[in-house]
N, C-alpha and C positions, 0 to 999 in steps of 0.2 A: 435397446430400451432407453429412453428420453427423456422425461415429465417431473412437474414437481409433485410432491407431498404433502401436504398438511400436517405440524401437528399440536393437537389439541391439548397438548399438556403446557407447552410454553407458546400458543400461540405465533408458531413459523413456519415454513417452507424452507423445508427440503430438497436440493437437487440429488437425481437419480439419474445417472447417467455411464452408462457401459464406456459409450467412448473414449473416458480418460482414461482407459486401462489399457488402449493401444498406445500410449504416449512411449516414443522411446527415453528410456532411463541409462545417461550417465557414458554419450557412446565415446569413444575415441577421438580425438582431432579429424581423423582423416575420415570420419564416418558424421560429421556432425550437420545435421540436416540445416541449420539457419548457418551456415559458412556459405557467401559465393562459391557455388560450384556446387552444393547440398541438394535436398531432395526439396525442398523448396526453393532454392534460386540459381538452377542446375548452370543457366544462360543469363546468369544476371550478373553484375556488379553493382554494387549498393555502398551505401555511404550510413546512412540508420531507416531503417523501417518499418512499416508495422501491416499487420494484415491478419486475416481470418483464422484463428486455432484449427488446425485441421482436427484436433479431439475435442471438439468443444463440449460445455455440459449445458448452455445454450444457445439457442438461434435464432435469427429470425425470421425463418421458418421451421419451425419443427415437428416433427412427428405430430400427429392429431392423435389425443387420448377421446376414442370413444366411450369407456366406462371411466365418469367423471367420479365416481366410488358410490360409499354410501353409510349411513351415521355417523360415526367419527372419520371414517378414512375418504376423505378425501384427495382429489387430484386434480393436475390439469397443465397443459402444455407446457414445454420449458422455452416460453419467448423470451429473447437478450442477445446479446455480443459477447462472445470471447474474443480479444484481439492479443498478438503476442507484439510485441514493441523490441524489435534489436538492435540494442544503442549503439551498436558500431561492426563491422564487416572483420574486426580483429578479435580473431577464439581468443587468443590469451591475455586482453586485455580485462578492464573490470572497473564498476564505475570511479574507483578512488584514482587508479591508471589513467581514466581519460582526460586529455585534454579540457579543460573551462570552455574551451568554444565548442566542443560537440556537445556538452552536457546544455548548454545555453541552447541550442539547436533541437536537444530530445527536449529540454523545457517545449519549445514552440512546437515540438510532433506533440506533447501531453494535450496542451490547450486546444491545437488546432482538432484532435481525434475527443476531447472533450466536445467541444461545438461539435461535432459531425454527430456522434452517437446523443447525443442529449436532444435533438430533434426531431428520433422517430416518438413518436407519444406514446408508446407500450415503457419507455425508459426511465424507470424513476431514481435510479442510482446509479452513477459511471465511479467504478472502486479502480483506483491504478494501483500497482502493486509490483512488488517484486521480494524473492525468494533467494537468496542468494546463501550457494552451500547446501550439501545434502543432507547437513544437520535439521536443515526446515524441508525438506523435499525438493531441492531443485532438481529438476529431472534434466537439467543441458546447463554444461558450464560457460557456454557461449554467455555473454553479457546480455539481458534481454531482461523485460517485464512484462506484466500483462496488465491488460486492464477487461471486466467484466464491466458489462452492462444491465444491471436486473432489473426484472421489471416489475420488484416491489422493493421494499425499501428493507434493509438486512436488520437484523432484532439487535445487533448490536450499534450500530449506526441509528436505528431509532428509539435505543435504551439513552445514547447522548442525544439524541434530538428535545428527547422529554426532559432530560436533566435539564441541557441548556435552557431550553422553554420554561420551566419551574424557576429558574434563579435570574433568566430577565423577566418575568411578573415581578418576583418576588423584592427583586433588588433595583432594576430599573435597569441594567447593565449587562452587558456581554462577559460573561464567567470568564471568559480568554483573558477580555480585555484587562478584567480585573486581577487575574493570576499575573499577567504580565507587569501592571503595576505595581503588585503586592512581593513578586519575585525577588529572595535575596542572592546576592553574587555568588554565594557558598554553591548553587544549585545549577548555575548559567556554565554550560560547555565551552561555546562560543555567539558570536555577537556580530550581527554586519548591519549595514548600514538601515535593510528593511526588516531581518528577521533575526531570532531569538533560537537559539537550542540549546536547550537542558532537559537534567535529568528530571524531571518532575517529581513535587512532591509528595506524590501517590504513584511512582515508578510500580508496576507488575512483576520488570525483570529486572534484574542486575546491574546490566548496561542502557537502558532504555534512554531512549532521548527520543525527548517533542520536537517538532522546527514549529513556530509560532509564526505569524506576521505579526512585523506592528502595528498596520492598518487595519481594521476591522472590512475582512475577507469575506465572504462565504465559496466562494470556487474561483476553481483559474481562469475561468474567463474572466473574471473584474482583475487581474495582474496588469499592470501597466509595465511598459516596457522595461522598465530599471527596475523596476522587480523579481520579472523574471530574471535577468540577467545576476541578481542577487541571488534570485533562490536555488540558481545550477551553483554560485559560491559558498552559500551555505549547506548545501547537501552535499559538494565532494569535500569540503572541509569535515563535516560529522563522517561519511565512511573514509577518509584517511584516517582522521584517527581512529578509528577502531581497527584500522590495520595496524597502525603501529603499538596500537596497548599493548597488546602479546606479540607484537612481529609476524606475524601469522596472517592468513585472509579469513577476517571477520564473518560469519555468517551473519543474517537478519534477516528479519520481515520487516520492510519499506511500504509503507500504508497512506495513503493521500483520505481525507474525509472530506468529501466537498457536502455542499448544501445537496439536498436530491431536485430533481428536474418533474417539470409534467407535474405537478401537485400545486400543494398549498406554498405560499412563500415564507421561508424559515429563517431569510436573510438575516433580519434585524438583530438574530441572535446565537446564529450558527456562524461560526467562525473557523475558518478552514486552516486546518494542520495537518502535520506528516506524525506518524508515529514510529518508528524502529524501537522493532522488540528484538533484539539479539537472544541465541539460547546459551548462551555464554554467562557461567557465573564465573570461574577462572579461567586460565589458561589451557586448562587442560579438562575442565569438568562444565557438562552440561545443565541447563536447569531443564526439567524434563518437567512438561503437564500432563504430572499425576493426576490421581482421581479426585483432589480437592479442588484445583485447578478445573480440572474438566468438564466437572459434575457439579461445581455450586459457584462457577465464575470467581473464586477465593483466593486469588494468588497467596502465597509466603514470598517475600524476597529475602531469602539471606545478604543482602548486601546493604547496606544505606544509600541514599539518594545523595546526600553530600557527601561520600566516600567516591560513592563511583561519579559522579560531576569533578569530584576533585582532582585526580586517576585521569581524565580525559579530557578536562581542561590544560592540566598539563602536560599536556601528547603535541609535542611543537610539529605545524606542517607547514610545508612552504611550496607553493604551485605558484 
């Protein structure tokens, strides 16, 4: 079973898809399907790479839903990409462990697998991502990401499309632009030559951090070359130090929000960022999305935004 959903209460699509329930979860080293020598690259050696989910929960080809529904319930094919992305051929490494010049490298696989998947025309959003820790569901501790291709635009990526678009009418301005100028120190993680991470001050979690450009971005295809090479320095600077706050290897969700493809043009006011939401409110205690959380989008953070920027600002790292 394959196909999307409808639904008519908050106006979204649903996937439904059995597939992801063959995914193996959590196997062994010597059992680890993306290791050279694995169930995926039994005869291969590899260096980082990326390719088609074998469980995917879209395609593009997928199953044909002949009963498209009827009143409310609606349905209909699950077209899109699942790709998994494996930033390095080392199980026990992990992105804060890697070297600046492989992470510079998976920079150029994101972009280069952005352009590819953004030119079939069913594609209206390419979401890169990563899971890291079984506290978010990582189902393989191999270092790896994925990115989805969907071929409508996700309610939460089009709840910020709409903000954005409301406040340059309103203002004349790119909201980025202007939190970045508005941004006091109290709040800034760290700092490189093209981009900005901090805690923001409407953080969800605990530990959360934005990565900003300070060019007005819409996706990674508009990076010019010292950008990227900036933006793999600024993302293994934000997961080191979240390894070193507790000592410990950090979980998160690693979220990329580009502008969407194949549509209307959103440039002028979509401004592309990374999010890391960690479940981590201490050391030892998770923030769990309870039912207020899940059920009315309401986060609570027990923590402060300048507490935890403060805490992670000062998390000294040296690569």
């Amino acid at each position: 079973m394959m196909e999307l959903r409808y639904n008519p209460l908050t106006d979204e699509w649903i996937i439904v898809s059995a597939e992801t329930q063959k995914r193996p979860v959590q196997p062994s080293k010597n059992q680890c399907p993306i290791c050279p020598g694995g169930v995926e690259f039994p005869d291969t050696v590899y260096d980082l790479v990326a390719f088609e989910n074998r469980f995917p929960s879209l395609k593009k080809e997928p199953p044909k839903v002949d009963d498209k529904g009827y009143g409310p319930f609606r349905k209909k094919e699950s077209y899109g990409v699942c790709e998994v992305v494996v930033y390095t051929s080392e199980h026990d490494s992990s992105f804060p462990k890697m070297p600046l010049l492989q992470i510079e490298k998976l920079v150029e696989m994101w972009v280069d697998r952005t352009f590819e998947l953004s030119k079939n025309d069913f594609v209206k959003s390419v979401f890169i991502f990563e899971n890291r820790g079984k506290e978010v569901g990582a189902s393989l501790p191999h270092p790896h990401g994925q990115i989805y291709a969907f071929p409508f635009i996700p309610k939460r990526i089009e709840t910020k499309l709409k903000a954005m678009q409301t406040w340059y009418i309103e203002n004349k301005k790119c909201v980025i632009c202007e939190v970045l100028g508005s941004e006091k120190k109290e709040r800034i993680v760290a700092e490189t030559t093209h981009f900005v991470a901090l805690v923001p001050f409407y953080a969800r979690f605990p530990y959360e951090v934005h990565v900003y450009p300070k060019r007005h971005i819409s996706n990674l295809l508009e990076f010019h070359d010292e950008e990227k090479k900036d933006f793999a320095r600024i993302l293994k600077i934000v997961t080191m130090k979240y390894d070193k706050l507790f000592e410990q290897e950090f979980p998160y969700m690693m979220m990329f929000f580009q502008s969407p493809f194949n549509t209307e043009d959103f440039s002028d006011f979509f401004h592309f960022h990374v999010e890391f939401n960690p479940p981590k409110r201490d050391k030892d205690k998770l923030k769990w999305m309870a039912s207020v959380e899940t059920g009315t989008w309401t986060f609570i953070n027990p923590v402060l935004p300048e507490e935890a920027a403060k805490m992670l600002r000062e998390v000294e790292v040296d690569f």
